[in-house]
N, C-alpha and C positions, 0 to 999 in steps of 0.2 A: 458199640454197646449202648442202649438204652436206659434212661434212669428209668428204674422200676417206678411205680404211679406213686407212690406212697411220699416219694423222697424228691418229687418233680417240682414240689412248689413250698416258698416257706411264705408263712403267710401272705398268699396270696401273688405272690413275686416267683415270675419261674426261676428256677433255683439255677441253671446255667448262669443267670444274671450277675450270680452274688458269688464274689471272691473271698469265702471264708471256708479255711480246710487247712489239716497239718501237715506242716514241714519235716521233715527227720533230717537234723544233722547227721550225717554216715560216721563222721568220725566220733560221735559221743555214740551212738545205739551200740548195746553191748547184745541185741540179741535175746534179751529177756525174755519179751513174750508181752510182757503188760497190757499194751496197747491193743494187741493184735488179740486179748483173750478177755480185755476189760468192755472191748468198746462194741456194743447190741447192733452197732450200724454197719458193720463191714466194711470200716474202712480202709481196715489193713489187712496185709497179707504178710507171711514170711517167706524171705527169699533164702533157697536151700544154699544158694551158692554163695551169697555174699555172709550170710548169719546174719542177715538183719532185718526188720521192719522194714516196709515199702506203705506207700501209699496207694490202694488202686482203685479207689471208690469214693476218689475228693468231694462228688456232689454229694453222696451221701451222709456226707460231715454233719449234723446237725448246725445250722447258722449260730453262733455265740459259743457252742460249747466250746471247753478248752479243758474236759477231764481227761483226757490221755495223758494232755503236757502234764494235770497234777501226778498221774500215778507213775510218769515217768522220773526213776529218782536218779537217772544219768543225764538230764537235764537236756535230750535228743530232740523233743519236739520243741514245735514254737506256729505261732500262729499271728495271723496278723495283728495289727492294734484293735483293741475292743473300739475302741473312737469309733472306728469302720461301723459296726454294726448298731453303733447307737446313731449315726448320720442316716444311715441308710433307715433306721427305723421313722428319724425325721423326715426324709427325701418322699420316704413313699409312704409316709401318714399311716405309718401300720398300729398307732395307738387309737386310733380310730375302730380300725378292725379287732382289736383285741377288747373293746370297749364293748362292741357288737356282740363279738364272741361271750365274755362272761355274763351278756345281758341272758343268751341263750340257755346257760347252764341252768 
């Protein structure tokens, strides 16, 4: 499967690149729904057979968000350390680009 265009790059960094996307503990998802009816990017699915959240769209993760883990209130998901995403915002000078960016606005 292919990342759809929209979701291929986060500023400017092909998004295969960047290890940021949720986890689901199996043994805390109770199956709610939350995640899988809160989150606009598709990144989850429900499995009929297990009752629970899957993850099947990890590129699609927005890079930094972490609103699913909040509306999860069985404490299921988990994501890597934010640290990550603030190095990498270092590594690849993407304050630069975001600089450009609002110049444009």
């Amino acid at each position: 499967m292919s990342l759809p265009e929209k979701y291929a790059y986060w500023k400017g960094v092909p998004r295969e690149e960047i290890e940021w996307h949720p986890h689901i503990d199996e043994s805390k998802c109770t199956g709610c729904g939350m995640c899988i009816t809160s989150c606009g990017r598709e990144v989850f699915e429900y499995d009929e057979g297990k009752n629970k959240a899957v993850v099947v769209n990890p590129l699609q993760c927005m890079v930094g968000c972490t609103s699913c883990m909040t509306w999860c209130i069985f404490n299921a998901i988990g994501f890597p350390d934010p640290q990550y995403v603030k190095d990498l915002i270092k590594e690849k000078k993407i304050l630069s680009l975001a600089k450009r960016q609002l110049k444009q606005k």
